[in-house]
C-alpha positions in Angstrom: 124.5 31.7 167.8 122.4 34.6 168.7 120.9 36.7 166.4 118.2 38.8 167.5 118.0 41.0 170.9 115.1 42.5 171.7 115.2 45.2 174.8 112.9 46.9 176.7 110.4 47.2 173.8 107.4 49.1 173.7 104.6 50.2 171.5 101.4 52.2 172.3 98.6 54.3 170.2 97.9 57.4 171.8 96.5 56.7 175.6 96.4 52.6 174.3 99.6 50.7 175.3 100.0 47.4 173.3 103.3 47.0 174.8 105.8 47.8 177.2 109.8 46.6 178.2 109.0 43.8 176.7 112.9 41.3 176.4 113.7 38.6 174.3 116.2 36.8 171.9 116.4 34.4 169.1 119.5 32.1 168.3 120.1 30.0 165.5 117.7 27.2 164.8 114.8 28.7 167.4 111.3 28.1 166.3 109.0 30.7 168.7 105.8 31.5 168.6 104.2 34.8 170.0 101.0 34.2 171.8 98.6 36.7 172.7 95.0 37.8 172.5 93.7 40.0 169.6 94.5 43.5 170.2 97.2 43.3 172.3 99.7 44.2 169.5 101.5 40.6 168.2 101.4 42.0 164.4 102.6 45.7 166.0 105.6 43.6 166.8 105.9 41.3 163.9 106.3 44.9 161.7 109.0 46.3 164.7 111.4 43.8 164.3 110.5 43.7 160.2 112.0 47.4 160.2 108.1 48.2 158.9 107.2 50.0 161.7 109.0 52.2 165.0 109.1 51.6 168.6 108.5 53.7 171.1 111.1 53.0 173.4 113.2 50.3 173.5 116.1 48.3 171.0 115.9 46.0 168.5 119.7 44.4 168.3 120.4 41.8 164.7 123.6 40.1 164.7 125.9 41.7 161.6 124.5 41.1 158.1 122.0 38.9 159.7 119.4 39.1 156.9 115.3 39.1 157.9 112.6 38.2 155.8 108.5 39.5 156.7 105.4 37.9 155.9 102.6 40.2 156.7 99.0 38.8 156.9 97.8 41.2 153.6 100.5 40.7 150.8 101.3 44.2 148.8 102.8 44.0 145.2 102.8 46.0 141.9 99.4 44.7 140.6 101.3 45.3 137.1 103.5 42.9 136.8 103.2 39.0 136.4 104.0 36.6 138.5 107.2 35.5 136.7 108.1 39.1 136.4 107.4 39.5 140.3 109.9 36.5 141.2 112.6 38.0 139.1 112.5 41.5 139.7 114.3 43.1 142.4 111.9 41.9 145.2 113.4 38.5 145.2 117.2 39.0 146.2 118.4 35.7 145.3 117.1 36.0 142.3 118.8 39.2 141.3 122.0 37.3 143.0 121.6 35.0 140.3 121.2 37.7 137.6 124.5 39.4 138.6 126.5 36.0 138.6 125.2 34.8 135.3 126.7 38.3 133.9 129.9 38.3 135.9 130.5 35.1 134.2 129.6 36.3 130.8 131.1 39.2 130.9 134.8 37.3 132.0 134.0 34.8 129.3 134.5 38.0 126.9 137.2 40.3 128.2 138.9 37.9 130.5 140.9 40.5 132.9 141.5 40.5 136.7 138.6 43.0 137.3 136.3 40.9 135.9 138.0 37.5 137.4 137.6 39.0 141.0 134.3 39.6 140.8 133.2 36.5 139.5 135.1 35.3 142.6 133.3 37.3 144.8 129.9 36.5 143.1 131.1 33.1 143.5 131.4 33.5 147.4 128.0 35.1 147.6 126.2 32.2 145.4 127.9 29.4 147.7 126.6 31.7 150.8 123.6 32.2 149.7 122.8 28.2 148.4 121.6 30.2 145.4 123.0 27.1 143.2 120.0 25.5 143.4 117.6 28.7 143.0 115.6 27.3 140.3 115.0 23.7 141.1 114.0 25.2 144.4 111.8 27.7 143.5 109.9 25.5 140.6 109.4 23.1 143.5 107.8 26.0 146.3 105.9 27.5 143.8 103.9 24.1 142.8 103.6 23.6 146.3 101.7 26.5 146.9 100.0 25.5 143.8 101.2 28.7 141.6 101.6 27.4 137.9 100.5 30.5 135.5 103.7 32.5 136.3 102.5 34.5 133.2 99.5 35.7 135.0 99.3 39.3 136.3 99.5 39.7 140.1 96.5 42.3 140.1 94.3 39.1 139.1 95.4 37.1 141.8 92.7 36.3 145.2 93.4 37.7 148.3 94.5 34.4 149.3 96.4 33.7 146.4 98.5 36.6 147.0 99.2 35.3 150.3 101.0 32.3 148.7 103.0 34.0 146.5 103.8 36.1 149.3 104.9 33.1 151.3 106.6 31.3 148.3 108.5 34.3 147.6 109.8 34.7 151.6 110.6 31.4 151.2 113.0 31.3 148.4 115.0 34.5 150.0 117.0 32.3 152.2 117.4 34.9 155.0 118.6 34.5 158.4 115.7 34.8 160.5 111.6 34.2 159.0 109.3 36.7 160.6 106.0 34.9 159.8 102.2 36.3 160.6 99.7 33.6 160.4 101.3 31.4 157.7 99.0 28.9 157.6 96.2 31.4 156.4 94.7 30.5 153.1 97.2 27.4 153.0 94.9 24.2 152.2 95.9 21.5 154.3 98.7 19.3 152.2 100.1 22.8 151.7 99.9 23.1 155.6 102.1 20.4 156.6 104.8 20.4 153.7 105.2 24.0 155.3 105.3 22.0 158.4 108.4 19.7 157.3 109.8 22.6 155.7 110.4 24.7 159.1 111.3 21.9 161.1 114.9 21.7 159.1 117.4 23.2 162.0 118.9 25.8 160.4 115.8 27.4 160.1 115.0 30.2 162.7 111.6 31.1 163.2 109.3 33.6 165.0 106.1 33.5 163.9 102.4 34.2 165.1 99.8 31.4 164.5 97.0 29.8 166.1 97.0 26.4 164.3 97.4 24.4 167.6 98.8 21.3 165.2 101.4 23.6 163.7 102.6 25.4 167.4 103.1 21.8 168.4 104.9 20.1 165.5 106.9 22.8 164.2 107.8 25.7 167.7 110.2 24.7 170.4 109.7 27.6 172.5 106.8 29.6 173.0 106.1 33.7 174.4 103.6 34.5 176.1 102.5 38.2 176.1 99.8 38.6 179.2 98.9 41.5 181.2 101.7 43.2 179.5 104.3 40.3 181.1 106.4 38.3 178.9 106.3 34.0 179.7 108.7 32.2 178.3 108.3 28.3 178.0 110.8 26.1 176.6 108.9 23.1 174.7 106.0 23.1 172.6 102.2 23.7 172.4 101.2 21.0 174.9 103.7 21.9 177.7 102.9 25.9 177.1 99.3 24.7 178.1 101.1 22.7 181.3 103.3 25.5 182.3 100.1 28.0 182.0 97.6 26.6 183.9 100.3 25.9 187.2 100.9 29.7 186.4 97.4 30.4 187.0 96.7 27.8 189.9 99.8 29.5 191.6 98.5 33.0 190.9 95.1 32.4 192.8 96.4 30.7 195.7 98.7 33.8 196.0 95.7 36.1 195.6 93.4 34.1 198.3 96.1 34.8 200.6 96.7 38.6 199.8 93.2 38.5 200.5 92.9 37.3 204.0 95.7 39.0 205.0 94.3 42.5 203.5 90.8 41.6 205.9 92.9 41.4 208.9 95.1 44.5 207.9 92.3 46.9 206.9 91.0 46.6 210.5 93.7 48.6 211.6 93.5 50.8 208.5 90.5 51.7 209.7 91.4 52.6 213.4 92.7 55.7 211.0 96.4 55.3 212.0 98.5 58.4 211.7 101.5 57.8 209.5 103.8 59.6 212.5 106.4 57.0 213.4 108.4 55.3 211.1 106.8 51.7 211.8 103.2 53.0 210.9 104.3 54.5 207.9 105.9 51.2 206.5 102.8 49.1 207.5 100.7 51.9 205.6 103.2 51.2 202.6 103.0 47.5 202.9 98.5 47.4 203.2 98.9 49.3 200.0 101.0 46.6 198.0 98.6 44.0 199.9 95.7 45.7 198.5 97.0 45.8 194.8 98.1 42.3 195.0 94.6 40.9 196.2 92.6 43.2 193.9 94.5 41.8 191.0 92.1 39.5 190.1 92.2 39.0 186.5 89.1 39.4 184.8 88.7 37.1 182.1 86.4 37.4 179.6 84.2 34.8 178.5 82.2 34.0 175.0 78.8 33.5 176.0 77.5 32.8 173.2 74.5 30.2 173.8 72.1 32.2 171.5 68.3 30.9 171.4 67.9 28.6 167.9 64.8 28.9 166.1 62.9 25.3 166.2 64.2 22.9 163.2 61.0 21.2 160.9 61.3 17.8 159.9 63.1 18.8 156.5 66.4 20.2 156.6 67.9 20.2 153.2 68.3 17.8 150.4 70.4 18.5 147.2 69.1 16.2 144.1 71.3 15.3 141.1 73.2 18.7 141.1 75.8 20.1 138.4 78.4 23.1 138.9 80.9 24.1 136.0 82.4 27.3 135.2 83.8 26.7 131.6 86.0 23.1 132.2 86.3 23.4 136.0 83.7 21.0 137.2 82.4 21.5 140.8 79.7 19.1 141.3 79.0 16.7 138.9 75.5 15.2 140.1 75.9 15.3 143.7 72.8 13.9 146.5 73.2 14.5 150.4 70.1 14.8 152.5 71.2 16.3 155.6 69.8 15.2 159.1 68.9 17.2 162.3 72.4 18.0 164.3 75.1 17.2 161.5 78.0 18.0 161.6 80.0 17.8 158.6 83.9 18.8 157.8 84.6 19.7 154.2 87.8 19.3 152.6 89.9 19.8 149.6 92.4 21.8 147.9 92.3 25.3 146.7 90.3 25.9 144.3 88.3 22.7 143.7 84.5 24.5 144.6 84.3 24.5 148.3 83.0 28.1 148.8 81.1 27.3 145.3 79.6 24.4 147.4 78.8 26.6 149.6 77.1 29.6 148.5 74.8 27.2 146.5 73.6 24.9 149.3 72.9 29.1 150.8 71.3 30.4 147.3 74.3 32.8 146.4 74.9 31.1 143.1 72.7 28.7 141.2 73.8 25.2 140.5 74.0 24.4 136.3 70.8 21.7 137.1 69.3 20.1 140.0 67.1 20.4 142.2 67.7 21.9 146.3 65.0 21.7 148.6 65.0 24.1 151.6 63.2 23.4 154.4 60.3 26.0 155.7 62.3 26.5 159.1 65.7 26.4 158.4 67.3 30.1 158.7 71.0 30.0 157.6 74.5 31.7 159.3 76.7 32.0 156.9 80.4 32.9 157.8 82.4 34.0 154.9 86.1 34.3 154.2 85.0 38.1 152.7 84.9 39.1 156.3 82.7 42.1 157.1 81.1 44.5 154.7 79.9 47.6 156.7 81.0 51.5 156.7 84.3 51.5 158.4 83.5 54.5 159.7 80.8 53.2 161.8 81.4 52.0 165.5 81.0 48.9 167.1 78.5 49.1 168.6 76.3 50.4 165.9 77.2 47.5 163.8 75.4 45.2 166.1 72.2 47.3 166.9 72.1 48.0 163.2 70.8 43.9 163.5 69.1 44.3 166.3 68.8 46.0 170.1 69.2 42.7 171.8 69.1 39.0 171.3 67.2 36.3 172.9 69.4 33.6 174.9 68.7 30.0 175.3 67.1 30.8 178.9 64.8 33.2 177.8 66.8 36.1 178.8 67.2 39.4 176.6 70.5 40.7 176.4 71.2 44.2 174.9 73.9 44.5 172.3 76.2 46.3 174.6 75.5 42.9 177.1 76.4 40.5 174.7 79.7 42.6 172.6 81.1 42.2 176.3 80.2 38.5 176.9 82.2 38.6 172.9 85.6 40.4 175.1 84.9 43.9 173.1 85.3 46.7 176.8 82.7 49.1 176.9 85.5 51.4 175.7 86.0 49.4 172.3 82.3 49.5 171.0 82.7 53.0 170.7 85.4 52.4 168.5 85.3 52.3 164.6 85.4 49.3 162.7 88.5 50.8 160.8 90.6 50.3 164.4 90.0 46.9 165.5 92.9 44.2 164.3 92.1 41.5 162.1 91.3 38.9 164.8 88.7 41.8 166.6 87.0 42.7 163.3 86.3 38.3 162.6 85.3 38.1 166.0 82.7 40.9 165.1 81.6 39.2 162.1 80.8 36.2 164.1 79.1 37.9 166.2 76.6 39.5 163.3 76.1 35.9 161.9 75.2 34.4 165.3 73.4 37.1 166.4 70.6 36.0 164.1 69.8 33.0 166.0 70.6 30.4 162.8 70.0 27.1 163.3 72.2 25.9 160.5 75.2 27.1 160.7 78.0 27.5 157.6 81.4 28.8 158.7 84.3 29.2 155.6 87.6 29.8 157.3 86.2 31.0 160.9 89.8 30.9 162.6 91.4 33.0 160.8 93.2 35.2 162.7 91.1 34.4 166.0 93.7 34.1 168.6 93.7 31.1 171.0 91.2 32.1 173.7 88.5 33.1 170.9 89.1 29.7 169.3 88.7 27.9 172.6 85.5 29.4 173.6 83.8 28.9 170.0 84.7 25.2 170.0 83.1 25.7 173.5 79.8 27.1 172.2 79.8 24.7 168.7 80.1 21.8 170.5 77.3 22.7 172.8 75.3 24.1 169.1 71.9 21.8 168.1 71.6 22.6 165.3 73.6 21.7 161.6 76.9 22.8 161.5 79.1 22.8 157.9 82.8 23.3 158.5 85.9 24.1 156.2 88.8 25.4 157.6 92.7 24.5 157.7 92.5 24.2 161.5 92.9 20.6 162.0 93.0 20.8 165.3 89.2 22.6 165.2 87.9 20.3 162.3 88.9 17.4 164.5 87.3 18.8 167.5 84.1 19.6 165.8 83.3 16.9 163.2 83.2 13.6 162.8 81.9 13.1 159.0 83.7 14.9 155.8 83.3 15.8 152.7 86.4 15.5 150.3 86.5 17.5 147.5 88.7 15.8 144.9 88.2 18.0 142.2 86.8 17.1 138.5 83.3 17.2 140.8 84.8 13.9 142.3 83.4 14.1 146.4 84.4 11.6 149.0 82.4 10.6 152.0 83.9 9.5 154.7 82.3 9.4 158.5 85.5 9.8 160.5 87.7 12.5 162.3 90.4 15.0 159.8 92.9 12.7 162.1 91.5 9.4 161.2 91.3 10.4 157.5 94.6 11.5 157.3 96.3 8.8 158.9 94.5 6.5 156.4 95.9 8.3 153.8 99.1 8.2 154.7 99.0 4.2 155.3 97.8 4.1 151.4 100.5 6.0 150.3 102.9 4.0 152.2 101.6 0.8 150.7 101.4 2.3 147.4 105.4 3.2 147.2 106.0 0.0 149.0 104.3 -1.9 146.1 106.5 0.6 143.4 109.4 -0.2 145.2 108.8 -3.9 145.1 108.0 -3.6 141.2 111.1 -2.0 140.7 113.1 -4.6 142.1 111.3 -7.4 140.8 112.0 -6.3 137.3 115.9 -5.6 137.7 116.0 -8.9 138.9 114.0 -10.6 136.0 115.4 -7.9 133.2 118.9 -10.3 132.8 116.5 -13.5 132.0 114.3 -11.7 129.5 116.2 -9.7 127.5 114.8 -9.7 124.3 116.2 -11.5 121.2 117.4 -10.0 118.0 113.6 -11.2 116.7 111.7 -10.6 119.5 113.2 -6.9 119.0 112.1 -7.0 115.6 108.8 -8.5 116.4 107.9 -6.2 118.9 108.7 -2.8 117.0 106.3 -4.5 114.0 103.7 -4.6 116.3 103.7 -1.5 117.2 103.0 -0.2 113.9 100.3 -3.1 113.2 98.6 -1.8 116.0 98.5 1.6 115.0 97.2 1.1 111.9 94.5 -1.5 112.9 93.4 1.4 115.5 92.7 3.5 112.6 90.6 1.0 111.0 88.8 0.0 113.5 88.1 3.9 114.0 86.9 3.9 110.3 84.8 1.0 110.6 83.0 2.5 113.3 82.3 5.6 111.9 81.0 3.8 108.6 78.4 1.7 110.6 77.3 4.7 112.4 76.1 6.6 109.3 72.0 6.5 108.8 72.1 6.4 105.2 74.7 3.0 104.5 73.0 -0.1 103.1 71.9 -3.3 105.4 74.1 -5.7 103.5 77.1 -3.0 103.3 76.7 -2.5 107.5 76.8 -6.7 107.5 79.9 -7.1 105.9 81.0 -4.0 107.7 80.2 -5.0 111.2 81.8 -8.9 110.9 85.2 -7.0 109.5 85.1 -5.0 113.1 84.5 -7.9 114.8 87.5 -9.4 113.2 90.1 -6.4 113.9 88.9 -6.2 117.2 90.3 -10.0 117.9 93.3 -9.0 115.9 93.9 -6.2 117.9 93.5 -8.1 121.2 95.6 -11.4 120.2 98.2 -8.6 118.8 98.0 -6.6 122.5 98.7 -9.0 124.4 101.8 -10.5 122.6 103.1 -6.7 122.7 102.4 -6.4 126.3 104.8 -10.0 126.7 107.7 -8.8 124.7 107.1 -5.4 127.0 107.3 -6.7 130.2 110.5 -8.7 129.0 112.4 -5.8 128.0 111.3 -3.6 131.2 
């Protein structure tokens, strides 16, 4: 069933054309994904077909009542109201579905007429439409899998990233007919990451999104758009046969161009005989050099990351963290964690939201103090230090100021000086775009700038939080390029799985409660042993379960082993509380030696008790399970 037509499309700012007659469709059950380089307008499109923004030319076609929800990278919401308030208020159609029918039938319960009979009926319709019977289980269980549980707090308190969850939870929960979604897997940790996964993979879910998770394009999309040179590519499969398709694209495109090529040599030397254009025949092979000469000068240019920035010289000490603490009230961080790093680590960090990784972070960089311990810096190390707060300068300023603001030019690996200019070209930013300010480049431009600013400073210990973030594919292919390729210590924590894989080989895993697991192996390697734990661990349930129906018929208890076992209970209770007693009376500085004698053998007595008595109760339990 086809839902969405999209015709002719395009979109441009002023003299700058993100887009034009651009043509496709979506039928029931698609899962696309738009890819495209930063800049070239994917978002711009995302907000078209979200009714958010206009085109310029061009139709957007939905199927009747076909209902769209849009997740936008930055969620908006009244900062007033709390969460719960949020997911029952008017933004949440089902939700206000469910509101309606709950009144209907109330309101038929009392007066009992046709009217009110009728519209329960159509209420009725809409609920079994809509799957709304199951609104609350279903929202209870999307909302603790994006980890929101304070529904009473306000929204204006929420993260940036936080927000983004809600924002997704919400979309989620609306049911609708098509899900546009922009980079969903932003600020999603990774368990959160691949129940979104399963979730989208259901078939009568259809799906356009834009994403550069590679792991997520390739388990979840079963047809990917292309947007290059202002063409459209369609391939039908998923992530690794889009990377198939495009590179025989691009073979085929320069064996095309080698030949437009020779034959344009052979055809300028009559060009330049300076034909006159006076019989029909000259004219046409005029005409014809002309579309030669396009198609051999049509040589795309891509742009590369050079990147392979001079490191300053590492000493023999790196950095070692001794015995350190981190708490903010009863959220512990690190409870006592050691790590001496070594010369060329590279280290993955893991965890949920909110268990301390940027914490982690900006201590090991002297942004926050630890609670105690001791961190011991080394003399040479000089720190780049990615952050998920992106770039702090004057919007207003341009792009080129922003770099020479650090410095004219940087020193390369070989020796050589590039200028700032130099190198924001090797970064893909046109000698037109560093004139432009800060407040005009898209999401993925402004990170790539930020990058830039951090590397630019020749660190040779590296810290990136979240680097992919909206980076589209080519960026992210040329950093793992230049990381891989990087000397010095590298710290990683990002959702990419596909990039964590790539780039490290030991991880930290924050378990939260200052719990951190070591493990030197791949995000693949560790994941796949976690999921043969948990398969051995419900296997082991499952076999527990059905051991005990089988023996439950043999041991049921008697009428006196009944009576035997509630007793027990109670006995046990009670010598609990006097073995608490006893304890505290033997603790007390002031009782007499003879009294703490007779005191201390009585403990050791209701301790035995207590153990004879546990494991009788734990018999009679096991036979009444």
């Amino acid at each position: 069933m086809n839902l969405l037509a999209v015709e002719n499309l395009g979109k441009n700012f002023g003299e700058r054309v993100l887009f034009e007659g651009l043509s496709f469709g979506l039928s029931k059950g698609d899962k696309v994904a738009l890819i495209a380089n930063n800049g070239t307008g994917k978002s711009s499109m995302l907000k078209i077909l979200a009714g958010q923004d206009a085109a310029d030319e061009g139709e957007v076609i939905f199927r009747n009542e076909c209902r769209v929800s849009y997740l936008s990278q930055d969620a908006i919401f009244d900062d007033s109201l709390t969460i719960n308030e949020l997911i029952n208020s008017a933004h949440n159609k089902i939700s206000v579905l469910v509101k309606e029918y709950e009144k209907a039938v109330d309101n038929h319960s009392k007066v009992g007429n046709p009217q009110t009979e009728k519209l329960v009926e159509e209420l009725t319709a809409k609920m079994e439409r809509e799957n709304a019977w199951d609104y609350q289980r279903k929202s209870e269980q999307i909302l603790s899998k994006f980890n929101i549980n304070n529904l009473q707090q306000k929204v204006g308190k929420l993260s940036g990233g936080q927000k983004k969850r809600l924002s997704l939870a919400l979309l989620l929960l609306e049911n609708a007919d098509i899900l546009l979604l922009d980079e969903p897997t932003n600020h999603l940790d990774i368990s959160m990451i691949e129940w979104l996964e399963k979730y989208l993979q259901q078939q009568n879910i259809t799906v356009l999104m834009v994403t550069h998770d590679r792991y997520f394009l390739e388990r979840v999309c079963n047809h990917i758009i292309e947007l290059e040179g202002g063409n459209l590519y369609h391939h039908k499969g998923n992530y690794a046969y889009f990377l198939e398709k495009r590179a025989e694209r691009e073979s085929n495109f320069d064996v095309e161009i080698s030949k437009a090529q020779k034959l344009m040599k052979k055809e300028l030397e009559w060009m330049r005989r300076s034909p006159k254009a006076r019989t029909t025949k000259s004219k046409a092979r005029i005409d014809n050099f002309n579309k030669i000469k396009k198609k051999a000068t049509s040589k795309r240019i891509t742009q590369e990351l050079n990147i392979d920035v001079k490191m300053d010289r590492m000493g023999g000490k790196i950095l070692e963290l001794k015995n350190i603490k981190k708490s903010y009230d009863d959220l512990v961080i690190l409870e006592g964690f050691d790590y001496t790093f070594k010369k060329g680590e590279r280290i993955g960090i893991l965890g949920k939201n909110g268990v301390g990784k940027s914490t982690f972070l900006n201590i090991i960089t002297g942004k926050e103090k630890p609670d105690s311990g001791k961190i011991n810096i080394g003399e040479t190390i000089n720190y780049g230090y990615f952050t998920q707060g992106g770039l702090a300068v004057d919007e207003s300023r341009r792009v080129i100021q922003v770099l020479k603001d650090i410095a004219e030019f940087i020193v390369m690996s070989d020796k050589r000086k590039v200028s700032a200019s130099q190198l924001l070209e090797h970064f893909m930013f046109t000698p037109e775009m560093q004139f432009t300010e800060v407040k005009r480049l898209s999401g993925g431009e402004r990170r790539r700038l930020h990058l830039l600013t951090v590397l630019m400073k020749n660190p040779n210990f590296l810290i990136l939080d979240e680097p992919t973030n909206d980076l589209d594919l080519l960026t992210l292919t040329k950093l793992e390029e230049f990381l891989l390729q990087y000397k010095g210590c590298l710290i990683l924590v990002s959702h990419d799985r596909f990039f964590m894989d790539k780039l490290t080989e030991h991880l930290f895993v924050f378990k939260g409660e200052g719990e951190i697991e070591d493990h030197y192996c791949t995000y693949s390697e560790y994941r796949a042993k976690q999921i043969q734990e948990e398969k051995e661990f419900k296997k082991i349930q499952h076999l527990e379960k059905e051991n005990s129906k089988v023996k439950a018929p043999k041991n049921k208890l008697s009428f006196n082993d009944k009576f035997e076992y509630d007793n027990l209970e109670k006995e046990l209770a009670e010598l609990e509380k006097e073995k608490k007693k006893l304890e505290e009376t033997i603790q007390n500085p002031n009782i007499a030696m003879e009294e703490m004698m007779n005191q201390s053998e009585r403990l050791g007595e209701v301790i035995n008790i207590i153990d004879k008595k546990e494991m009788r109760w734990l018999e009679l339990d096991e036979k009444q399970q």
